[in-house]
C-alpha positions in Angstrom: 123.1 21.5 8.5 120.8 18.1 8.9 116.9 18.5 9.1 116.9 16.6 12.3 119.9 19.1 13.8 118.2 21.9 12.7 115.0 21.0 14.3 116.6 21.0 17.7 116.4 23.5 20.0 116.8 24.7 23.9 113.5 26.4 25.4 114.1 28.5 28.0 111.0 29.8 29.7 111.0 31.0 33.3 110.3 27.8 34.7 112.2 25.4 32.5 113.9 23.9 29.9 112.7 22.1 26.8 112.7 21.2 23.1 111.5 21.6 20.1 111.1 21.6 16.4 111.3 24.0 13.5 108.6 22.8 10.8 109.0 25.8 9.0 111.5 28.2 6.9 110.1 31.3 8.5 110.4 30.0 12.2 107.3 28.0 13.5 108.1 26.3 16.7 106.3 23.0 17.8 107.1 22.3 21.4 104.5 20.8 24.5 102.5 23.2 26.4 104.2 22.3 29.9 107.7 24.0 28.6 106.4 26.8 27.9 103.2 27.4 30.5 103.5 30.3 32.4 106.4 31.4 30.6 107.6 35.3 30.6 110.5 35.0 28.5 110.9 32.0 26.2 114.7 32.2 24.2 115.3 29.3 21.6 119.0 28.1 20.7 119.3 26.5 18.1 121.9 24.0 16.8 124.3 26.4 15.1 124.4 27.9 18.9 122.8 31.1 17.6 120.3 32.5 20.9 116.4 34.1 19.4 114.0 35.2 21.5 110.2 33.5 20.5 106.9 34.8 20.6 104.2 32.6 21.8 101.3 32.0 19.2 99.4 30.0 20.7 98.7 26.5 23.3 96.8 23.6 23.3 96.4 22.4 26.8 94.4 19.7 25.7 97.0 18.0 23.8 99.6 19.8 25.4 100.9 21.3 22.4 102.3 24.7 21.7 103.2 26.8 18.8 106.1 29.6 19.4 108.1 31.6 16.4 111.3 33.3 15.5 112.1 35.5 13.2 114.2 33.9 11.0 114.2 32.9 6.9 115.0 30.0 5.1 115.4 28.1 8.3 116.2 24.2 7.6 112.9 22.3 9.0 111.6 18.8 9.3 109.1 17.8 7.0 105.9 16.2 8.3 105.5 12.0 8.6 102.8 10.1 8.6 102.4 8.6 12.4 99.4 6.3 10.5 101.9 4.5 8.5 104.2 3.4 11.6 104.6 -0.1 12.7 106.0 -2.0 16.3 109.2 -2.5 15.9 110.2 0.2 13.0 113.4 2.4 13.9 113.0 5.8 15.4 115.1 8.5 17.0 114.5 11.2 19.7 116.3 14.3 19.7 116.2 17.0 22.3 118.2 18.5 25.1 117.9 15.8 28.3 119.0 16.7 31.4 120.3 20.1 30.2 122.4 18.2 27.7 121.8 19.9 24.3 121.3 18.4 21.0 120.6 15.0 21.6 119.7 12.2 19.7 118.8 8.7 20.8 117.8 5.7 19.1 115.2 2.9 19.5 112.2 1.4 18.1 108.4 1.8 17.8 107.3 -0.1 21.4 103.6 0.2 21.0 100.9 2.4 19.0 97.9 4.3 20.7 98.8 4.2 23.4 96.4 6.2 26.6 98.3 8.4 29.0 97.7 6.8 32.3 98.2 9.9 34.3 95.4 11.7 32.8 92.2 12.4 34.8 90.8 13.9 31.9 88.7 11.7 29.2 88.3 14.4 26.5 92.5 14.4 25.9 92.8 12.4 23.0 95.4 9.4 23.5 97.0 7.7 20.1 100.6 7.9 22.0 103.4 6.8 20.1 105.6 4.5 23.2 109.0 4.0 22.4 112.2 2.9 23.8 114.4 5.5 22.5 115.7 6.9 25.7 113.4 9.8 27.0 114.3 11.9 29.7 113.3 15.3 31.6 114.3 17.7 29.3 112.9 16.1 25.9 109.9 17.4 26.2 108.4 19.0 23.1 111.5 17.4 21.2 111.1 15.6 18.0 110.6 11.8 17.3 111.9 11.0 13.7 111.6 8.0 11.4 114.9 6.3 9.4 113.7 9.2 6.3 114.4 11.9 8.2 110.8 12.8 8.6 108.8 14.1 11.7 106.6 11.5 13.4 106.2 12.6 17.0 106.4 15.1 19.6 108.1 13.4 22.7 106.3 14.5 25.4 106.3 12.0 28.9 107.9 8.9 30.2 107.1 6.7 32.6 109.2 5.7 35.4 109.5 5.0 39.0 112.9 6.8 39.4 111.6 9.9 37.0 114.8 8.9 34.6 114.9 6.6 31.2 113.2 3.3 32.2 112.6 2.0 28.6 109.2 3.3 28.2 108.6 7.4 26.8 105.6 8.4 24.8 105.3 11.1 22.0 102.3 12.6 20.2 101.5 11.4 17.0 101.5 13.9 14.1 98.2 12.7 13.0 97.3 14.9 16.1 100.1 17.3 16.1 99.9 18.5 13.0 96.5 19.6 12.6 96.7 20.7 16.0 99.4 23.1 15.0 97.5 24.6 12.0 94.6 25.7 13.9 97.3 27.1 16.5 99.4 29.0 14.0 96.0 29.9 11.6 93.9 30.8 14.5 95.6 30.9 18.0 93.1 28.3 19.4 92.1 24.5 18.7 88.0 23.9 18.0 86.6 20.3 18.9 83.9 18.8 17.8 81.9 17.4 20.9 79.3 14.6 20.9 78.4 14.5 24.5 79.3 10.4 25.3 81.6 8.2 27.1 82.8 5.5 25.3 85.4 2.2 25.7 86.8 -0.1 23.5 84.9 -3.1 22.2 87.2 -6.3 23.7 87.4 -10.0 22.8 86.0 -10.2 26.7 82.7 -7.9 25.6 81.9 -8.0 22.7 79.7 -11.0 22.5 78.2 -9.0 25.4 77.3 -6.1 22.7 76.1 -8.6 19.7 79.3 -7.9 18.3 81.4 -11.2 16.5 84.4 -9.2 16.0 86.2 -7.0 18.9 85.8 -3.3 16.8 84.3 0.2 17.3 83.3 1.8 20.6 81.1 1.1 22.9 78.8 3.9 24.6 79.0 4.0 28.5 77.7 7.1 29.0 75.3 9.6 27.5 75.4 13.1 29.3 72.1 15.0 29.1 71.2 17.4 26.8 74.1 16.4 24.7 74.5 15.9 20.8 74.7 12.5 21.1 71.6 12.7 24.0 69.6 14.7 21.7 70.1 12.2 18.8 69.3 9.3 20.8 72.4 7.7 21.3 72.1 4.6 24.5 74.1 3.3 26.6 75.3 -0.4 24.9 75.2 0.9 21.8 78.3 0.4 19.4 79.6 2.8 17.1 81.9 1.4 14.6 81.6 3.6 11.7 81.5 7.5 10.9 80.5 8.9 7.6 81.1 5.5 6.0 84.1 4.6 7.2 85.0 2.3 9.7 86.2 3.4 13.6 88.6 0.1 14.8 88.4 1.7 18.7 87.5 4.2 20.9 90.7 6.2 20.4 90.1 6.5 17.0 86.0 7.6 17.2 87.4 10.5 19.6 90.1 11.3 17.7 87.5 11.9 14.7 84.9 13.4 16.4 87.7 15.9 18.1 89.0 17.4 14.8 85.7 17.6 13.2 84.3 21.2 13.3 81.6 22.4 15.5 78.2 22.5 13.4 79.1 19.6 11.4 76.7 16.6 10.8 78.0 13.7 10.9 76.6 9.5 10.5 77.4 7.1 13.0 77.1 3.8 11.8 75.4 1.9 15.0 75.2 -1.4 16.4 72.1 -1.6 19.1 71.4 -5.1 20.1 72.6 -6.6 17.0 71.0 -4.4 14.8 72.6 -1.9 12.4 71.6 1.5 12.0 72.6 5.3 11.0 72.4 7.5 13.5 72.8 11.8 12.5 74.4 13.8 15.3 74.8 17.7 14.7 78.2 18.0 16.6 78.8 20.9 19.2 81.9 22.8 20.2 83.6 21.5 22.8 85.4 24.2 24.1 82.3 26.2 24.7 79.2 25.9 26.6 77.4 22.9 25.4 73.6 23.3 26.5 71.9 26.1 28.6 71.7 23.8 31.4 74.9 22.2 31.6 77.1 25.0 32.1 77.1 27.8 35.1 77.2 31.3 33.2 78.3 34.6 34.3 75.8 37.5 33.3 76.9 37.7 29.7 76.3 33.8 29.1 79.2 32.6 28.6 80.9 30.4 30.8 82.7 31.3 33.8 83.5 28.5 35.6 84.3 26.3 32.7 81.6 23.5 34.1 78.9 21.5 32.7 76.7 20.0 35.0 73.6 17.6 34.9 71.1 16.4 37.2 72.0 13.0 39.0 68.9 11.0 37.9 68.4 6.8 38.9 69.9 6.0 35.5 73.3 8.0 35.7 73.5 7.3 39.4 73.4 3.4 38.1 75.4 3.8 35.4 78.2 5.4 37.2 77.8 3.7 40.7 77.4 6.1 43.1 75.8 5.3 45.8 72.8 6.4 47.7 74.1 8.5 49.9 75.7 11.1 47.5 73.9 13.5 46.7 74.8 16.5 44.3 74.8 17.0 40.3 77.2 15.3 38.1 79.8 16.8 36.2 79.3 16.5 32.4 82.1 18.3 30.7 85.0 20.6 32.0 86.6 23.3 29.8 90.2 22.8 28.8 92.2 25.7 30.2 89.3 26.8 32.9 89.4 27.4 36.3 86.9 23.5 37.1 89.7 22.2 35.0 93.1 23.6 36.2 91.2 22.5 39.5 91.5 19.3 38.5 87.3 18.5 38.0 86.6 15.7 35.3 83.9 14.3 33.8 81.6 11.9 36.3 82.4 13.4 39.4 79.8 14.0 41.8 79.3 17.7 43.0 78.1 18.0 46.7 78.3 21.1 48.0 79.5 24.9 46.9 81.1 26.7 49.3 80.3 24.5 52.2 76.3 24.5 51.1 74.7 21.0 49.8 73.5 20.9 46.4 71.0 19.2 45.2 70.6 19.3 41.3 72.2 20.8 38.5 70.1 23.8 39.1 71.8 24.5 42.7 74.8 24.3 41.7 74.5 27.0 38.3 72.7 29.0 40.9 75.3 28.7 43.6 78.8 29.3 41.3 76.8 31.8 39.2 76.6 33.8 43.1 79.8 33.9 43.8 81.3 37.7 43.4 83.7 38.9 40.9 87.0 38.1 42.2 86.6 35.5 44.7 86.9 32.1 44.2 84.9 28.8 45.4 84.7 26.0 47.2 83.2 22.8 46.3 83.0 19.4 47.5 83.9 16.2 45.1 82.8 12.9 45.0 84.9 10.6 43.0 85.9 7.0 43.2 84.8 6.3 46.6 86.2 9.6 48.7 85.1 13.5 48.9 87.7 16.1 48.5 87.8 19.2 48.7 89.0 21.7 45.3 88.9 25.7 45.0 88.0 27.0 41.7 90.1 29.8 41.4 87.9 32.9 40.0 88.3 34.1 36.1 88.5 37.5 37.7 91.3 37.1 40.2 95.1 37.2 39.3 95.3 33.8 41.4 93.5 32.1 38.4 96.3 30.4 36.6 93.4 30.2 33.1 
């Protein structure tokens, strides 16, 4: 049996089918999150038709990466690639089970390299998507992308297409994400982040003479949120970061990709570029999947946070920076919790917050005071501001058996 057959498999959950991939003899499972979210049951049939039921060890919304096992021993496996070392135009395949068809392999080349996933809302998912034109379809998910030595490169996870079938362009997940991703699941059940507390955007041919830059490299800061690591250490808005620790960043992709699989607690040196001058800033990272400052996150009794939201007051400055206009009023959404009830409601980063259960807020302060009133059990309302239009979302409570967290 072949590395690449033995790394397919059939996932069925409740809701769905998927793939996935052995990477190990004793049966570690690398699949996406989506296939198996929600699951009750998840079987795995592999490619010798043999049927094993899987234990979940642990997801990674975030990424949308999961980790299930099966008991098994000396199980073939695919060994790890090196997604750093692929080129446009190199020769890949996709295997899964498309369309209920299983075992399926396709072939096609390297498209495109760090790539950003347009449909997502939220700016903390790291991008670095591997596009390629090896047929994709509904059904692939969590299946493996493979280079021409047999080795694992990818985790197919979407496509994009106006019919919802193959249309040239799918997307995996590198390994240089996936497979630390995986450790921490299978080592510890969970994924820590480093957090920093900024916005950033690529520095462009277009901007960068803009940003005393010669050369279009590093990221640009567009936003600082309050209280932050990066607030507290004084990063601006303008400035350019184009090195960590000594080595250089090329992009914004690949500063949040470092700062995102550095541990909480961990000091790190940005090399800086403020108005043409070079500097070292120190910033002591945070955790981004906890509560990043006392006054950015509403907090049940025991401190710890309920609601999964960090909020900030909406001074001149961020009201400038992020053009809302004078007639919003409210406090401004700073970070969202993967896997929490602001973000299965579908709350990102630089929205506006305007009222809580039908009441205006004001400040940052109303609105920690307002969710942190809500009773055990029930859920809220709140009011959004975002690109031009107010909507309304429920936060489904952490205590109620509708919270899908």
């Amino acid at each position: 049996m072949t590395q690449e057959k033995a790394a397919l498999f059939l996932a069925a959950a409740l809701f769905g089918i998927g793939s996935g991939v052995l990477i190990s003899p004793d049966g570690y499972i690398v699949t996406n999150n989506h296939v198996v979210k929600d699951a009750v049951d998840i079987r795995v049939t592999t490619s010798d038709k043999r049927v094993w039921s899987a234990k979940l060890i642990g997801t990674d919304p975030l990424t949308d990466l999961a980790v299930i096992k099966i008991n098994g021993t000396n199980l073939p496996n695919l060994p790890w690639g090196n997604s750093k070392n692929l080129h446009p135009g190199e020769t890949v395949l996709a295997f899964g089970n498309p369309m209920g068809l299983q075992f399926t392999v396709t072939r096609g080349i390297v498209s495109a390299l760090n790539r950003q996933n347009p449909f997502s809302p939220n700016g903390h998912k790291p991008g670095a998507f591997i596009q390629t034109d090896a047929a994709i379809n509904p059904g692939n998910s969590g299946g493996a992308l493979v280079n021409v030595r047999g080795e694992l490169v990818g985790i197919n996870t979407f496509l994009i297409s106006e019919t919802g079938g193959f249309s040239g362009m799918g997307f995996a997940i590198p390994t240089q994400i996936v497979e630390p991703t995986v450790e921490a699941l299978i080592r510890e059940g969970k994924v820590t982040r480093g957090y920093m507390g900024v916005g950033i955007t690529d520095v462009t041919p277009e901007n960068a003479k803009f940003f005393d830059m010669s050369k279009a490299k590093g990221a640009v800061i567009s936003q600082v949120t309050p209280d932050s690591p990066g607030g507290r250490a004084g990063l601006k808005v303008g400035d350019v970061i184009d090195g960590i620790n000594g080595k250089p960043v090329s992009d914004a992709g690949e500063l949040q990709l470092a700062i995102q699989q550095t541990q909480p607690g961990t000091k790190i040196n940005l090399d800086v570029v403020r108005n043409g001058k070079n500097m070292t800033v120190p910033v002591t990272l945070e955790s981004l999947n906890g509560k990043t400052g006392e006054n950015e996150s509403a907090s049940n009794e025991h401190g710890k946070a309920r609601w999964g939201i960090g909020v900030a007051n909406l001074t001149p400055e961020l009201r400038d920076q992020m053009q809302v206009p004078s007639d919003v009023q409210g406090a401004l959404i700073g970070n969202v919790i993967p896997g929490s009830p602001a973000d299965n409601a579908g709350l990102a980063r630089g929205e506006i917050i305007e009222q809580v259960n039908r009441k205006p807020v004001k400040s940052a302060e109303d609105v920690k005071n307002a969710l942190s009133s809500v009773p055990k059990g029930q859920d809220a309302l709140v009011l959004v501001w975002s690109d031009g239009a107010s909507t309304f979302r429920v936060l489904h409570s952490p205590e109620s058996p509708k919270s899908s967290s």
